[in-house]
C-alpha positions as CSV (number, residue, x, y, z in Angstrom):
1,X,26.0,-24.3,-54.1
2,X,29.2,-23.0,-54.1
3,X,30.4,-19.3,-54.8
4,X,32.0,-20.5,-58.1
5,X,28.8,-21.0,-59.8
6,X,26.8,-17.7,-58.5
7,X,23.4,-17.2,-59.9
8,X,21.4,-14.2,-62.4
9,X,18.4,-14.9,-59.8
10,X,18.4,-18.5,-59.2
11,X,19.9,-19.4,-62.5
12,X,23.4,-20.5,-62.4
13,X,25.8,-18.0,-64.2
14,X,26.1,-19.1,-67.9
15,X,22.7,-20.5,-67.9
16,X,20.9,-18.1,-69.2
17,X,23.3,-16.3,-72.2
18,X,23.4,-20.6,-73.4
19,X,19.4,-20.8,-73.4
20,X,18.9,-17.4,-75.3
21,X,21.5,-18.5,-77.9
22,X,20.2,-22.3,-78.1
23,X,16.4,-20.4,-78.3
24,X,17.7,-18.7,-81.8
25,X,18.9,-21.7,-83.0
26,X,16.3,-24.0,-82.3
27,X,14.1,-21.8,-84.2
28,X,16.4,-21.4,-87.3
29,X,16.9,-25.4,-87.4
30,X,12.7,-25.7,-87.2
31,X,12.4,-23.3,-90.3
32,X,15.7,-24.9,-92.1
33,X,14.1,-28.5,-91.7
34,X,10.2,-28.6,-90.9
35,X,9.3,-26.2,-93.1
36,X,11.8,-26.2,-95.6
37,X,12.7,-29.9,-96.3
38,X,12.8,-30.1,-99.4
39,X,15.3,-27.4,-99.6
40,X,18.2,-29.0,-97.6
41,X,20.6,-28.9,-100.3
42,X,20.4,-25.1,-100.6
43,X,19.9,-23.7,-97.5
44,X,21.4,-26.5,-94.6
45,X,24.8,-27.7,-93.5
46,X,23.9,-30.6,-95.7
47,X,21.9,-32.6,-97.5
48,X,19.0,-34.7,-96.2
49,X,16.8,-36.9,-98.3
50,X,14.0,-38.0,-97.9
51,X,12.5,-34.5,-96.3
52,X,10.6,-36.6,-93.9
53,X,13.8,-37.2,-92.1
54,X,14.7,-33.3,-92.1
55,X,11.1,-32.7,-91.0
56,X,11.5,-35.1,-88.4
57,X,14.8,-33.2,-87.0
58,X,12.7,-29.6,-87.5
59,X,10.3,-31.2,-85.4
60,X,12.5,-31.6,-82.7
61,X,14.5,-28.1,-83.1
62,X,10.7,-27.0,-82.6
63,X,10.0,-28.9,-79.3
64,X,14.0,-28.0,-78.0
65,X,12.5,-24.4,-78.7
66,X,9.9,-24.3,-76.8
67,X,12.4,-25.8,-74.0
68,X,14.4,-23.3,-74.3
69,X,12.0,-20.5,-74.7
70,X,10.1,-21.5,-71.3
71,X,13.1,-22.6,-69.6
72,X,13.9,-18.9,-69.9
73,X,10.6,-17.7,-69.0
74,X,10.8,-19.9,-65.9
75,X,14.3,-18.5,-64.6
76,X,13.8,-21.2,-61.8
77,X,17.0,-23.8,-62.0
78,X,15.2,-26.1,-60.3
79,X,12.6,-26.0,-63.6
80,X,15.4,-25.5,-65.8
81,X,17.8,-28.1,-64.6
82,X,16.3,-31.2,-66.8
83,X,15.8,-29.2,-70.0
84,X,19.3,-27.9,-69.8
85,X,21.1,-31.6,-69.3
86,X,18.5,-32.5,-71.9
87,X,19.6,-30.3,-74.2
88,X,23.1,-31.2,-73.3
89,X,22.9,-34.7,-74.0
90,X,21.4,-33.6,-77.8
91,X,24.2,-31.0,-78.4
92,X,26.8,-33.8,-77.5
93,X,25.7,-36.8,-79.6
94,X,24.6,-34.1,-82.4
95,X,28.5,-32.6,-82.5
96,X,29.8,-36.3,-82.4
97,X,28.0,-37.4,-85.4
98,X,28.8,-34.2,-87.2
99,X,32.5,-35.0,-86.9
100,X,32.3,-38.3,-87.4
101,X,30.2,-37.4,-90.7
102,X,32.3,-34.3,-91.5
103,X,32.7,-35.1,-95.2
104,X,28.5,-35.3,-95.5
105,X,29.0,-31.3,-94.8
106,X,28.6,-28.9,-97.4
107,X,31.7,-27.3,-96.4
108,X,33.3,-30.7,-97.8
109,X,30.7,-31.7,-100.1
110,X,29.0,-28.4,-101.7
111,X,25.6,-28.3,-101.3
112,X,23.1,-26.8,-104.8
113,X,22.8,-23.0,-103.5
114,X,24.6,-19.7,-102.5
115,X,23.4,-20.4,-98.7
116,X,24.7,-24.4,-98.6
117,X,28.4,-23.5,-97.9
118,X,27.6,-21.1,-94.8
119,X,24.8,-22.9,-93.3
120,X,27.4,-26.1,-92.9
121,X,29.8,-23.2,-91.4
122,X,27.5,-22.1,-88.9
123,X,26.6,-25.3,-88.2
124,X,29.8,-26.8,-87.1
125,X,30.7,-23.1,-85.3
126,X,27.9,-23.7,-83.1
127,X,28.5,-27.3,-82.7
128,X,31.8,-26.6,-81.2
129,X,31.2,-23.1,-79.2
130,X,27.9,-24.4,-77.7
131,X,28.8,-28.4,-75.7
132,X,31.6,-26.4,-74.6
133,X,30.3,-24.0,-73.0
134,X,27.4,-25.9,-71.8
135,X,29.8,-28.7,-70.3
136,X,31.8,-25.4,-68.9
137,X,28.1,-24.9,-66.9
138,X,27.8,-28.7,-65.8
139,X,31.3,-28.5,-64.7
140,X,30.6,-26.3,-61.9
141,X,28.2,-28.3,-60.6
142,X,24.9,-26.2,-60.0
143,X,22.7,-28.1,-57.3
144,X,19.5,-28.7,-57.7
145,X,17.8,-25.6,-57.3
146,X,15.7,-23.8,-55.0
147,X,12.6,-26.6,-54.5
148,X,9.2,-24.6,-53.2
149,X,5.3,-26.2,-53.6
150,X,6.2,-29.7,-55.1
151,X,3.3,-32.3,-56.4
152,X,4.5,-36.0,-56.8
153,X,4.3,-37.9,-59.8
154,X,1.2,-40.7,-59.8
155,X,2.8,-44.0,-60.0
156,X,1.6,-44.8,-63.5
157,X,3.0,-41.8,-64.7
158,X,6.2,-42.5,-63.3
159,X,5.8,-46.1,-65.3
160,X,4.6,-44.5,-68.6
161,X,7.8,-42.4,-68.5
162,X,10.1,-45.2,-67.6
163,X,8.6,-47.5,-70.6
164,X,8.8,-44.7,-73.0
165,X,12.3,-43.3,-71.9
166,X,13.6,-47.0,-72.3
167,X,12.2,-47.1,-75.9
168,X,13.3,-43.6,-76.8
169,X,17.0,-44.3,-75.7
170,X,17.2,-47.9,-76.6
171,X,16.2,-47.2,-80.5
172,X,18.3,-43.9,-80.1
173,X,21.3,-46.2,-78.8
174,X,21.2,-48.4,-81.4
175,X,20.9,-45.8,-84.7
176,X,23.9,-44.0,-82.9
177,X,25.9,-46.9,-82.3
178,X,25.3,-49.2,-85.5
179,X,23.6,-46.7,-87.9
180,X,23.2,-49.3,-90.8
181,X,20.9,-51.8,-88.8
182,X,18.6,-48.7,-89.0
183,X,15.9,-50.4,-91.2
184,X,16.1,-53.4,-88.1
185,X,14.4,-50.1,-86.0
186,X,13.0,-47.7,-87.7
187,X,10.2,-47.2,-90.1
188,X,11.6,-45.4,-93.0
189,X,15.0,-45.2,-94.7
190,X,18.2,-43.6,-92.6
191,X,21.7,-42.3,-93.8
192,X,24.5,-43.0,-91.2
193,X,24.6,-39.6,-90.7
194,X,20.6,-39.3,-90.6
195,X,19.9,-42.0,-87.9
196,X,23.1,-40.4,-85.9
197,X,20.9,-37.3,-85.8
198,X,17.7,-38.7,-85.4
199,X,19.5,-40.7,-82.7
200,X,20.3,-37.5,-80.5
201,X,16.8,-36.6,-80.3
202,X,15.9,-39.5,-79.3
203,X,18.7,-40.0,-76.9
204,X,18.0,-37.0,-75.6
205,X,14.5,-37.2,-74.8
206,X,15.5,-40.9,-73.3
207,X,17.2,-39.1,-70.9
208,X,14.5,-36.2,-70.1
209,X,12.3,-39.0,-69.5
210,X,14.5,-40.8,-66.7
211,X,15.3,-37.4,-65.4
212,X,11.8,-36.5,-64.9
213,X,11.4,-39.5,-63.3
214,X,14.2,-39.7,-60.5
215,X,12.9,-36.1,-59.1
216,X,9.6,-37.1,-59.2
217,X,7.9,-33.5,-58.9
218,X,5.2,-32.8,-61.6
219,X,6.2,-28.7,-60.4
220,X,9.6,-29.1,-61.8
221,X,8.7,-31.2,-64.8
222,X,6.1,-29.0,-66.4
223,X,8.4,-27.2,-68.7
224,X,9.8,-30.8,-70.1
225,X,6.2,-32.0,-70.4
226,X,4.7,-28.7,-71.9
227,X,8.1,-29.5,-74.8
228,X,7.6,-33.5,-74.6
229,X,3.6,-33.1,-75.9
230,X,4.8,-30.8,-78.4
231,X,7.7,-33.2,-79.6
232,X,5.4,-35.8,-79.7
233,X,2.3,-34.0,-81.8
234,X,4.9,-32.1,-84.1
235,X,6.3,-35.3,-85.0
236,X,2.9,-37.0,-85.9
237,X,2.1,-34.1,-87.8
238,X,5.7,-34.7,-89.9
239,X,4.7,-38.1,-90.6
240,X,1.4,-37.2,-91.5
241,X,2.5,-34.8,-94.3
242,X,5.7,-36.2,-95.3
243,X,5.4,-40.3,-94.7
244,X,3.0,-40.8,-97.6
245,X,4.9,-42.6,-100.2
246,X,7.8,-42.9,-97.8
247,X,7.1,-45.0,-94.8
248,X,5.5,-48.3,-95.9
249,X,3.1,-48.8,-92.7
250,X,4.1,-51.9,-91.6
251,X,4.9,-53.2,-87.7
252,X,7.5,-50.8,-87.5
253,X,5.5,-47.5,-88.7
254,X,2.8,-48.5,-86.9
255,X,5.1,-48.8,-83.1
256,X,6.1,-45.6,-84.1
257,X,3.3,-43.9,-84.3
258,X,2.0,-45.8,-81.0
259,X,5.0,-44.1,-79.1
260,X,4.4,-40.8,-80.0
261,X,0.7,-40.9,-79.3
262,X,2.2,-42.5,-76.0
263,X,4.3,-39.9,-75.8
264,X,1.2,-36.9,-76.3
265,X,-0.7,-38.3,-73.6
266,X,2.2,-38.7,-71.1
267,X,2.8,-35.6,-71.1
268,X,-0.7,-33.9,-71.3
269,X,-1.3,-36.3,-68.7
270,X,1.6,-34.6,-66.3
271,X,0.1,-31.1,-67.3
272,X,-3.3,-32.2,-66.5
273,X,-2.2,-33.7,-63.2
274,X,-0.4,-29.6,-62.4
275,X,-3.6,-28.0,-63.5
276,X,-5.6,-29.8,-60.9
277,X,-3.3,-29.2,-58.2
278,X,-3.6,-25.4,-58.5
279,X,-0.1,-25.1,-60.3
280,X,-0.3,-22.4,-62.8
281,X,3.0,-21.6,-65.0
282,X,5.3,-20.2,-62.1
């Protein structure tokens, strides 16, 4: 690596102020949106109906905090290296589709309560200050890391990933690109603005899943797994309490809830795989 990207340890410089910040914001967007989704139009940068579509995006603010979180615990960038592009690739798509959709905000379109206005405020602060200064990371081009004890990925693993990745980033593709053939995709109702969010998540885990993949090294994928399991459950626990009366469990619901069971095992699977090789959390 060169001396323009020096390291805090064997994070590259930048790395770890970007995870700490992302860490705080992860865990306001979980309590803004999976546990408050009825409340969008008070207390978020806008509104978001029906609330199992907010609870679906908390979900995923959950599992990108707990990549954050142990992405900082780990303070290895060869750990850290796929949960940082992963959440690059969210922070990306999710500022695109916030400008795209700028009028949806409450800054533009005033939201029911005192906290609507500076929620949407925040929102698009962050979603400016933080791509940047991610990309500004990226740009340097940090290698891969120091690589110690490494444990291959089982074959079938490596084809679970690849099937699921390609689901997760074709659907994801498709709600980003052309947002009104949502219903064509996914099981409940989407906004052009909604399925452009839900879109980054899935986008983004599309691409953790190839990533994980091409390196191939259950050591340096535990953290993604450890936030991929907790993606997966958090979002069958959404649809649990919020798709009653919403989703209509047809084809569509029921391929959805097969991916994320899928999407569980895979990655118990991986951490079961690192417990029986003797790799604890280092």
């Amino acid at each position: 690596m060169s001396g323009a990207s020096r390291r805090t340890g064997d994070l590259p410089r930048g790395v770890r102020p970007v995870l700490a910040v992302f860490c705080v914001l992860t865990a306001a967007g979980f309590v803004a949106l999976a546990l408050r989704a009825t409340r969008t139009a008070e207390t978020f940068a806008w509104t978001i109906d029906p609330p199992l579509t907010a609870a679906f995006l908390g979900a995923g603010y959950g599992a990108g905090f707990v990549l954050s979180v142990l992405s900082l615990r780990s303070g290895r960038w060869s750990q850290v290296r796929v949960p940082f592009l992963t959440v690059l690739v969210f922070t990306v798509l999710t500022t695109a589709a916030t400008f795209v959709h700028l009028d949806r905000m409450h800054v533009v379109t005033p939201g029911s309560g005192p906290f609507a206005v500076p929620a949407a405020w925040v929102w698009l602060v962050v979603y400016v200050v933080v791509p940047v200064a991610m990309l500004a990371v990226v740009a340097r081009r940090p290698g891969p890391g120091r690589v110690g004890l490494r444990v291959p990925m089982p074959r079938a693993l490596a084809v679970a990933l690849v099937a699921e990745g390609l689901v997760l980033g074709a659907v994801g593709v498709v709600l980003w690109v052309a947002p009104s053939s949502a219903a064509a995709v996914w099981p409940w109702a989407l906004t052009p603005l909604t399925a452009r969010a839900v879109a980054s998540w899935l986008v983004a885990f599309g691409v953790a899943a190839a990533l994980a993949v091409r390196a191939r090294d259950l050591v340096r994928l535990r953290v993604p797994a450890i936030a991929y399991t907790t993606f997966g459950l958090l979002e069958l626990t959404v649809l649990a309490v919020h798709g009653p009366g919403t989703v209509d469990g047809g084809p569509l619901t029921a391929a959805y809830v097969a991916l994320l069971v899928a999407v569980v095992l895979t990655g118990a699977a991986g951490l079961v795989l690192l417990r029986r090789a003797g790799v604890s959390g280092a």
